[in-house]
N, C-alpha and C positions, 0 to 999 in steps of 0.2 A: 417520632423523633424530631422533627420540622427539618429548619435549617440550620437553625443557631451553631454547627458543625461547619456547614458552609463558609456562613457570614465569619466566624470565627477565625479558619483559615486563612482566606482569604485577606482578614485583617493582619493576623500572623506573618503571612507571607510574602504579599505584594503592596507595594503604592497604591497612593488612594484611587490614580488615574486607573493603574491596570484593575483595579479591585470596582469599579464604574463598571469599565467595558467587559468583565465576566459577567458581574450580573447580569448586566443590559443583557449579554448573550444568551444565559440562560434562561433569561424572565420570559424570551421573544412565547416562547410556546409553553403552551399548556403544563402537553405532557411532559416536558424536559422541567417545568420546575416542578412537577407533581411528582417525578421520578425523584426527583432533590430531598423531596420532604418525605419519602417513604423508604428510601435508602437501609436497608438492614444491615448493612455493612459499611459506615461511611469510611473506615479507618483502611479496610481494603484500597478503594477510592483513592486516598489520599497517598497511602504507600506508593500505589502507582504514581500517581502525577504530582504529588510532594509539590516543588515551588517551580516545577518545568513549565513557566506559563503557554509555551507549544501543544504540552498534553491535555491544557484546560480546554477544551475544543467541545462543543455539543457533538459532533458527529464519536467522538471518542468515548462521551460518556453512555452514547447510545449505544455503543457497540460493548460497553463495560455492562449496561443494566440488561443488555440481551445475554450475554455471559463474561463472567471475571476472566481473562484470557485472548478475548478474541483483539482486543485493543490492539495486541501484539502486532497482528495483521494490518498491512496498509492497502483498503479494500479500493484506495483512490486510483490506484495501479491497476488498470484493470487484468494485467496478467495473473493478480493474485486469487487462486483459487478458492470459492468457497464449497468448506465440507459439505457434503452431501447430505449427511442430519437440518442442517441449515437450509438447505434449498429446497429439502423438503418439506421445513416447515415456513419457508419464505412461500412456497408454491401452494400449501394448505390457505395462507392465511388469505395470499391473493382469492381465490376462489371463495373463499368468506365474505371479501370483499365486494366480490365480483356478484356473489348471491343476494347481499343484505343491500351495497351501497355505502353501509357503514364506514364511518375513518377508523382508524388505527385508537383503540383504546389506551395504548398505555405505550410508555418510551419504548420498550422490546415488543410488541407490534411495530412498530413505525420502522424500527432498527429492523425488522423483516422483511418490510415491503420494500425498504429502500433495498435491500440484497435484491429483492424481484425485480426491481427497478433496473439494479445494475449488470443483474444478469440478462434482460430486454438487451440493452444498451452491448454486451460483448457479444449476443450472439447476432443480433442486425447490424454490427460496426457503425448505427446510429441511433437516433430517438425516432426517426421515420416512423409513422404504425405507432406510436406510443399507448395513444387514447385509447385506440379500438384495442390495442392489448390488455389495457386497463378494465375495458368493458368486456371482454370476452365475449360469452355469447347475450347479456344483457343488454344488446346496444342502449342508451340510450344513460344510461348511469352518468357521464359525463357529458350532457349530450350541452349542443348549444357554443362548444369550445372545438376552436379549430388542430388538428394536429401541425402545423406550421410555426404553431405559438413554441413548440418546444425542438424545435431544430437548433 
Protein backbone atom coordinates (compact mmCIF):
# COMPACT_ATOMS: atom_id res chain seq x y z
CA UNK A 1 0.00 0.00 0.00
CA UNK A 2 3.18 2.34 0.88
CA UNK A 3 2.33 5.80 2.08
CA UNK A 4 0.97 7.91 -0.48
CA UNK A 5 -2.26 7.45 2.23
CA UNK A 6 -0.23 9.14 4.58
CA UNK A 7 1.58 11.82 2.58
CA UNK A 8 -1.86 12.48 1.21
CA UNK A 9 -3.51 13.13 4.52
CA UNK A 10 -1.40 14.77 5.92
CA UNK A 11 -1.42 17.19 2.83
CA UNK A 12 -5.19 17.29 3.17
CA UNK A 13 -5.25 18.16 6.65
CA UNK A 14 -2.44 20.00 8.03
CA UNK A 15 0.08 22.98 7.11
CA UNK A 16 3.17 22.53 5.47
CA UNK A 17 5.00 23.16 9.01
CA UNK A 18 2.79 20.69 11.06
CA UNK A 19 2.97 18.15 7.96
CA UNK A 20 7.36 18.60 8.38
CA UNK A 21 7.15 17.67 11.97
CA UNK A 22 4.77 14.43 11.46
CA UNK A 23 6.93 13.08 9.08
CA UNK A 24 10.11 13.96 10.86
CA UNK A 25 8.31 12.02 13.72
CA UNK A 26 7.44 9.21 12.13
CA UNK A 27 10.48 8.64 9.66
CA UNK A 28 12.71 8.91 13.34
CA UNK A 29 12.31 4.74 13.49
CA UNK A 30 12.44 2.03 11.38
CA UNK A 31 9.56 0.16 12.47
CA UNK A 32 7.12 3.20 12.78
CA UNK A 33 7.55 4.03 9.09
CA UNK A 34 7.47 0.28 8.07
CA UNK A 35 4.24 0.04 10.14
CA UNK A 36 3.25 3.23 7.86
CA UNK A 37 3.68 1.37 4.70
CA UNK A 38 2.19 -2.02 5.47
CA UNK A 39 -0.93 -0.56 7.20
CA UNK A 40 -4.04 -2.92 6.04
CA UNK A 41 -6.32 -0.65 7.26
CA UNK A 42 -5.13 2.97 6.82
CA UNK A 43 -8.83 4.37 6.60
CA UNK A 44 -9.27 2.84 10.28
CA UNK A 45 -6.08 5.06 11.22
CA UNK A 46 -7.49 8.01 9.91
CA UNK A 47 -11.12 7.83 11.28
CA UNK A 48 -9.46 7.89 14.58
CA UNK A 49 -7.15 10.76 14.36
CA UNK A 50 -8.76 12.58 11.34
CA UNK A 51 -7.19 16.23 11.64
CA UNK A 52 -6.61 15.98 15.68
CA UNK A 53 -2.85 16.66 15.30
CA UNK A 54 -2.66 15.54 19.35
CA UNK A 55 -3.70 12.06 18.13
CA UNK A 56 -0.92 12.04 15.33
CA UNK A 57 1.69 10.85 18.08
CA UNK A 58 4.00 7.61 17.31
CA UNK A 59 3.40 6.20 20.80
CA UNK A 60 -0.59 6.21 19.62
CA UNK A 61 -0.01 4.64 16.36
CA UNK A 62 1.98 1.97 18.25
CA UNK A 63 -0.62 1.21 20.35
CA UNK A 64 -3.25 1.34 17.19
CA UNK A 65 -0.71 -1.24 15.07
CA UNK A 66 -0.64 -3.55 18.36
CA UNK A 67 -4.61 -3.24 18.35
CA UNK A 68 -7.52 -0.87 16.81
CA UNK A 69 -8.85 0.15 20.25
CA UNK A 70 -6.31 0.11 22.65
CA UNK A 71 -5.33 4.08 21.64
CA UNK A 72 -8.50 4.75 23.73
CA UNK A 73 -6.29 3.97 26.77
CA UNK A 74 -3.92 6.64 28.27
CA UNK A 75 -1.00 4.12 29.16
CA UNK A 76 0.97 7.48 30.11
CA UNK A 77 -1.11 7.35 33.52
CA UNK A 78 0.42 4.84 35.05
CA UNK A 79 -2.83 4.06 37.07
CA UNK A 80 -4.12 2.83 33.72
CA UNK A 81 -4.38 -0.84 33.77
CA UNK A 82 -3.17 -3.11 31.11
CA UNK A 83 -5.35 -6.24 30.27
CA UNK A 84 -3.96 -9.31 31.13
CA UNK A 85 -4.00 -10.74 27.37
CA UNK A 86 -1.47 -7.89 26.93
CA UNK A 87 0.87 -8.60 29.75
CA UNK A 88 0.98 -11.70 28.77
CA UNK A 89 2.05 -11.23 25.58
CA UNK A 90 4.13 -8.12 26.81
CA UNK A 91 5.80 -10.76 29.29
CA UNK A 92 6.19 -13.62 26.34
CA UNK A 93 8.01 -11.31 24.15
CA UNK A 94 10.38 -9.94 26.96
CA UNK A 95 11.61 -13.36 27.42
CA UNK A 96 12.12 -13.83 23.48
CA UNK A 97 14.06 -11.04 24.12
CA UNK A 98 15.84 -11.85 26.94
CA UNK A 99 16.71 -15.45 25.12
CA UNK A 100 17.79 -14.17 21.54
CA UNK A 101 18.86 -10.51 22.35
CA UNK A 102 16.99 -9.61 19.47
CA UNK A 103 15.18 -5.91 19.04
CA UNK A 104 11.63 -5.71 18.66
CA UNK A 105 10.72 -6.72 14.95
CA UNK A 106 7.83 -4.85 14.12
CA UNK A 107 5.81 -1.62 15.55
CA UNK A 108 3.42 -4.10 17.85
CA UNK A 109 6.60 -5.94 19.31
CA UNK A 110 8.08 -2.56 20.38
CA UNK A 111 4.24 -1.41 21.51
CA UNK A 112 4.67 -4.78 23.78
CA UNK A 113 7.94 -4.24 25.24
CA UNK A 114 7.17 -0.79 25.93
CA UNK A 115 3.92 -2.20 28.17
CA UNK A 116 6.91 -4.51 29.77
CA UNK A 117 8.65 -1.55 30.15
CA UNK A 118 5.86 0.31 31.83
CA UNK A 119 4.93 -2.28 33.90
CA UNK A 120 8.87 -2.63 35.47
CA UNK A 121 8.39 1.01 36.01
CA UNK A 122 4.61 0.60 38.24
CA UNK A 123 5.61 -2.11 40.12
CA UNK A 124 9.36 -0.76 41.40
CA UNK A 125 7.75 3.10 41.48
CA UNK A 126 11.10 3.50 39.37
CA UNK A 127 13.56 2.52 36.60
CA UNK A 128 16.05 1.39 39.52
CA UNK A 129 17.04 -2.49 38.22
CA UNK A 130 15.93 -1.56 34.85
CA UNK A 131 18.76 -3.34 32.78
CA UNK A 132 19.29 -6.28 34.81
CA UNK A 133 15.39 -6.53 34.39
CA UNK A 134 15.92 -6.42 30.78
CA UNK A 135 18.61 -9.05 31.04
CA UNK A 136 16.81 -11.49 33.11
CA UNK A 137 18.89 -14.30 33.59
CA UNK A 138 21.14 -13.72 30.35
CA UNK A 139 23.30 -11.19 32.17
CA UNK A 140 25.19 -9.66 29.88
CA UNK A 141 22.56 -8.90 26.75
CA UNK A 142 22.96 -5.18 27.67
CA UNK A 143 26.19 -5.47 29.20
CA UNK A 144 28.70 -2.48 29.23
CA UNK A 145 25.65 0.15 30.02
CA UNK A 146 25.21 1.53 33.43
CA UNK A 147 21.73 1.21 35.17
CA UNK A 148 22.10 5.09 36.52
CA UNK A 149 21.74 6.03 32.77
CA UNK A 150 18.00 5.59 33.21
CA UNK A 151 17.02 7.08 36.57
Amino acid sequence: MGIDWFLSHLKTHFNQETQRQLISSFRQDYLVWKALTTLEHPVDWIAFAGDDQGKWQVSTFALFSLRTGLFIEDYQELFTTVSEELKHKSDELLKAIRLTGLEPSSLSDAALLALALRDYRVEHQSWDGLLNFIDGENKGLVSGQNDNVLK
